[in-house]
N, C-alpha and C positions, 0 to 999 in steps of 0.2 A: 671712884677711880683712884684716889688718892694710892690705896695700900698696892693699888697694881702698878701702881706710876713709879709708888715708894722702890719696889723691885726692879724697874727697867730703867732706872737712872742709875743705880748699883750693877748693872748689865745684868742683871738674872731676869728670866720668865717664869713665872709661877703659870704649870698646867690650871691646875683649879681655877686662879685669880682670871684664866684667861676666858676660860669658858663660864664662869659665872654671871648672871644674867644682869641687865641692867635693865629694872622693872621687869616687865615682860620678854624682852630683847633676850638674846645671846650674841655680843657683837665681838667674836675674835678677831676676824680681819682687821678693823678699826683700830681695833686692842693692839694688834701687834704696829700698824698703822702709827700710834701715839707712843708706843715702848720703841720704838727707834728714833723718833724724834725728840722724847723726851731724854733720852739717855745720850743722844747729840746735843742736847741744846739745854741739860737739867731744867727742864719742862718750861720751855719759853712758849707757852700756847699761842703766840703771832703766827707759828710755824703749823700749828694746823690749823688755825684758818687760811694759811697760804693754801694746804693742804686741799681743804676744801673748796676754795677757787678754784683747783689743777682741777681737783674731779668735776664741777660742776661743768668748766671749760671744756676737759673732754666727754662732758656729756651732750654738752652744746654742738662740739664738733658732731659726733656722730649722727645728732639728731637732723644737722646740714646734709648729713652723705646720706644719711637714708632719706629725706625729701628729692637728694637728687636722684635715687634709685626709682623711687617710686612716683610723686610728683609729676616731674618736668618730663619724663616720655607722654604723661598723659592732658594735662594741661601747664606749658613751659613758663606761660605766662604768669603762672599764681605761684610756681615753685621760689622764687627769691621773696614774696612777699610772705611765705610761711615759712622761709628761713629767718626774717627779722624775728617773726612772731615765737618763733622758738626762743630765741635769743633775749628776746622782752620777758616770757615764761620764766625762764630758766634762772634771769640774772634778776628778778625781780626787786627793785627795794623795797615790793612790800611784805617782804619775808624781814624788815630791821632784823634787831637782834640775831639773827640766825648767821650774815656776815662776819659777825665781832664774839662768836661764840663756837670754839672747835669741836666742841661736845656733839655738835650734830654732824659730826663727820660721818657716823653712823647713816644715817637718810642720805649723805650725798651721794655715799658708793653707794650703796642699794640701788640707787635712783640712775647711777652710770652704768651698772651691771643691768641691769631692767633694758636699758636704752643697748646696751649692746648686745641682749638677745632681740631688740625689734632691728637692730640695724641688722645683723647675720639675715634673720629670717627674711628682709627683703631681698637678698642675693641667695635663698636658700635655693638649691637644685637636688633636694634630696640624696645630697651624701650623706655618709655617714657622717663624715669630716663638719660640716655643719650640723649636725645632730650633736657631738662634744660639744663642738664651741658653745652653745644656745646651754647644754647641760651643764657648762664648767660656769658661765654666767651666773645661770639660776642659783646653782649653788654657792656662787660667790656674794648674791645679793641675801638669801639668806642665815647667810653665817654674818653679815655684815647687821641687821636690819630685822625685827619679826616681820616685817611686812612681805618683805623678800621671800618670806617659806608658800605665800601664792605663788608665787612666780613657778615654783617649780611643779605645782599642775597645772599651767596653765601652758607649759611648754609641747608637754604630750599633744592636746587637744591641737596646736596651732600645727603642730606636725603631720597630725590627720587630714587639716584643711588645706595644707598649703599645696598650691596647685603648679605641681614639677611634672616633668615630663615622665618619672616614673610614676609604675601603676601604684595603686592605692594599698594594694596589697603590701606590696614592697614596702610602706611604711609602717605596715601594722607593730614588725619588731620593732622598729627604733624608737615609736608612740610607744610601747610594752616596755623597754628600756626603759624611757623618761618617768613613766609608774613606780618602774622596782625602784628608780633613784628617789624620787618623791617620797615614796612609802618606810624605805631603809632610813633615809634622812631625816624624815620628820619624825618617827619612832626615834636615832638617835637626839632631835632635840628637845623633845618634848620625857625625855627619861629625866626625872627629877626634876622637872619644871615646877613651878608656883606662882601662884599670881605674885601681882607686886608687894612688896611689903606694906603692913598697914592695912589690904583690903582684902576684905573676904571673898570666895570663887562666887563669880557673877552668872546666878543661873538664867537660863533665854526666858523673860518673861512676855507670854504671848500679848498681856494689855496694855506692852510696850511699843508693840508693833510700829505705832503709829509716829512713835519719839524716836523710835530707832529710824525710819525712812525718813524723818525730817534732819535726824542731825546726819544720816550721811548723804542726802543730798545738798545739805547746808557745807556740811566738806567737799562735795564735790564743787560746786559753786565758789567757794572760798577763794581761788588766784585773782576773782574779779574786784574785791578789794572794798564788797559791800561788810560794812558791819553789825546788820541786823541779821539775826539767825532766819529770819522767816525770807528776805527777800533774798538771800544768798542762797537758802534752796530753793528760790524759783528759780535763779540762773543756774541752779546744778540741775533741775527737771528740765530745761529746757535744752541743757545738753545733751542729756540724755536722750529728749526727742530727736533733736539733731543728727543724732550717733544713731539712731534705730533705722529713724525715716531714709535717711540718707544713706546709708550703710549696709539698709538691708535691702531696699530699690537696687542701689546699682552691685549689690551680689549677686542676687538674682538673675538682672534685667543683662548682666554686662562680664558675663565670667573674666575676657581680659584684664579686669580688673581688679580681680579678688588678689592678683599678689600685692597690688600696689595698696589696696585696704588691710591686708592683715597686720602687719604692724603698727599701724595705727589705733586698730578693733585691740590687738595684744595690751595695747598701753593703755589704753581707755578701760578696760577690763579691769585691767590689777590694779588701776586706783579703785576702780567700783569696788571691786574684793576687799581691798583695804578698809574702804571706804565701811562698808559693811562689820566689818571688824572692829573697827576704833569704835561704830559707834556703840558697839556689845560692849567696849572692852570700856568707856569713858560715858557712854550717857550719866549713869553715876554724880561724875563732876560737874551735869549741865549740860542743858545744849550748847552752850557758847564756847565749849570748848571744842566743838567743831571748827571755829574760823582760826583759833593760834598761828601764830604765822611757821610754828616749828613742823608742823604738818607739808607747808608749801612745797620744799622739793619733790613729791611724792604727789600731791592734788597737780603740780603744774602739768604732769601728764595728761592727764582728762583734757582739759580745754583743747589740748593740742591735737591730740588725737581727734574728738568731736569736731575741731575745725576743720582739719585735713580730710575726715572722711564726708562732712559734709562741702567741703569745696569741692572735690573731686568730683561729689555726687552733682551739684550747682552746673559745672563745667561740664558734665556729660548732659546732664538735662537743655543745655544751653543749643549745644547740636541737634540735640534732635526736636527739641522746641524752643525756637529764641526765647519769645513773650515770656512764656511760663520760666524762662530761666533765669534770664535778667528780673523779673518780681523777685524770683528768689535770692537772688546775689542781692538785691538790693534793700531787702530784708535780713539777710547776712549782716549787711557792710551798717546798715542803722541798728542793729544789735549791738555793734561794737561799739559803734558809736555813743550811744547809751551808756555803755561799760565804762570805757576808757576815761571818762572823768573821772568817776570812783575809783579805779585804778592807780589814778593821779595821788587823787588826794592820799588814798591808803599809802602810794608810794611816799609821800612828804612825812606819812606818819609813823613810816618804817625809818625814817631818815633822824626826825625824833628820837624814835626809841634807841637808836645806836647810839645816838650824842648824848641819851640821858645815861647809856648804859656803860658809858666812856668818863662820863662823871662822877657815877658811884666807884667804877673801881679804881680811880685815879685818889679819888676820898678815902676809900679804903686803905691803899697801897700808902696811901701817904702816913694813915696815924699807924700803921704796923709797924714798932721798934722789935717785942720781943713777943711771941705766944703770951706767956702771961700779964706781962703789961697789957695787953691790946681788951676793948670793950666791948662789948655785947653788940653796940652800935656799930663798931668799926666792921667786925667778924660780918654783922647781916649787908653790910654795903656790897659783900663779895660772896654771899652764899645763902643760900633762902632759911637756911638755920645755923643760929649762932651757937648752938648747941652743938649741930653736928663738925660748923666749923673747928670752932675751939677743942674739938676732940682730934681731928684729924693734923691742927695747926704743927703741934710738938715736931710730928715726923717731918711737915716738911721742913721744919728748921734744925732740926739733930742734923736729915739728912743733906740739909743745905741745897735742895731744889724749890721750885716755883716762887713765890714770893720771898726766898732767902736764898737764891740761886746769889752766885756770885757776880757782880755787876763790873 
């Protein structure tokens, strides 16, 4: 980021600089996102992690409206307690580090763009007018985010399901619309693309099959805050049962209720998609790179989803069979149960890693007099290579931004 930083505190924007990828990613929005801030503030990065609260906050926000879209007409009584639960997801401390680090400003918009094509689609009524918004979304989470380039077929498909008082045909264009956009866009993102620097193209190995569904069910499982790779994909299969049993019972059994499930199934989806992706794109590094907490804004969708659709599912079951329903709430409610200590503790250890990560760069900041005075030691306290710091150091201090910003 540095050389693009080096230009937006000079006020210029370098096209290239903007659209060049970071690892796998292409993150313009963000980009531009941090070239305003930095070139207000000569790169005080407090200001995008403010940044990244706004977003996460109004992804919180939305994620309220649309539980009270969908939710509370159908069971009123569960809708406030899956707005906490969004809330708890969302704001999680066991994401540490990702708090006190603006670089993942990238996942947070993604992650708000995502949530504001589920919030649209629960008031969708098949205009066109809502066909944009959901398109300008998608596209905004993937220019922000790689993850975000599902998002935009997964938009089509919800357009075909979603159940509006127009006929189905009627939506054939505007599903056919979301295709050409998908198809146009991801051909422009994928023009010149490269895997990350350092690693060779990761061809699908089929006798991986089995490492591949564990580490992305271990990402799916991940917000619960286990840190063993094997027991974190039991809670990401057992969300998934969650989301199937439940999801696909009361689609069937209960059409009034397929508006109030689709954005839920929508968010639950494109983590799976994800989910599926990183672990092609990272088995590589390990299973245990599954649980990183840099992943979180992005997995905290799954659980939410898998719980909304199986509450809803719980709450209808409940009407038409008490017994069998209350088993199941209460089966639910001792799941969490389970969870919520691990969640504890992983959150104290997210709480850790910020305070440890508040020390190195106060350690750092402190021995930096000049680029060349400064030590191999000093440089790794604030960047995972003292190599590439010490290379990048000069500019900010010629240009007198971030650690030689004027105080």
């Amino acid at each position: 980021m540095i050389p693009f930083v080096a230009e937006a505190v000079q006020g210029r924007l370098d096209g290239a600089l903007l659209w060049e990828q970071v690892n796998e990613h292409r993150t313009p929005l963000p980009k531009l996102v941090v070239a305003a801030l930095a070139w207000a503030t000569r790169w005080d990065v407090r200001w995008e992690n403010g940044a990244d609260f706004v977003f996460a906050l109004s992804a919180a926000g939305l994620l309220a409206a649309a539980l009270a879209r969908t939710v509370r007409p159908h069971a009123p009584a569960l809708a406030p307690w899956l707005v906490l639960l969004a809330s708890q997801l969302t704001f999680s401390l066991t994401q540490g580090y990702n708090w006190t680090w603006g670089s993942l400003m990238p996942t947070y918009l993604a992650t708000l763009a995502t949530v504001s094509v589920a919030w649209t689609l629960a008031g969708f009524d098949g205009r066109w007018t809502g066909v944009v918004a959901m398109e300008l979304s998608a596209i905004a989470a993937a220019l922000s985010f790689g993850a975000g380039v599902t998002l935009l077929f997964l938009v089509p498909v919800t357009i075909l399901l979603a159940p509006t008082t127009r006929p189905w045909r009627a939506r054939v264009p505007q599903a056919a619309a979301g295709v050409g956009v998908a198809g146009l866009l991801t051909a422009i993102y994928f023009h010149g693309w490269h895997p990350r620097f350092g690693d060779p193209a990761q061809p699908f190995a089929l006798a991986k099959v089995p490492q591949y569904l564990q580490f992305a069910l271990a990402y799916l499982g991940s917000p619960i805050g286990a840190r063993d790779v094997g027991e974190s994909a039991c809670w990401g299969a057992a969300g998934v049962a969650l989301l199937a049993a439940g999801g696909g019972w009361l689609w069937w059994t209960s059409p009034a209720h397929r508006r109030a499930l689709l954005p839920w199934l929508l968010l639950a989806t494109y983590t799976m998609a994800n989910a599926a992706l990183t672990a092609f794109g990272r088995l590589q590094n390990g299973l245990h790179i599954a649980l990183i907490a840099r992943y979180a804004p992005t997995t905290a969708l799954f659980p939410l989803g898998a719980l909304v659709v199986g509450g809803l599912a719980i709450a209808a079951l409940t009407r038409r069979a008490r017994g069998p329903g209350i088993a199941a709430a209460l089966l639910l409610v001792g799941a969490l149960g389970v969870a919520a200590p691990k969640h504890y503790r992983a959150s104290l250890e997210g709480v850790a890693a910020m305070r440890s990560l508040d020390a190195m760069l106060r350690t750092g900041q402190a021995c930096v007099t000049t680029c060349a005075a400064t030590s191999a030691r000093c440089f790794l306290d604030m960047c995972w290579s003292a190599q590439v710091a010490a290379q990048m150091c000069p500019l900010m201090e010629r240009l007198r931004f971030g650690l030689f910003a004027p105080r």
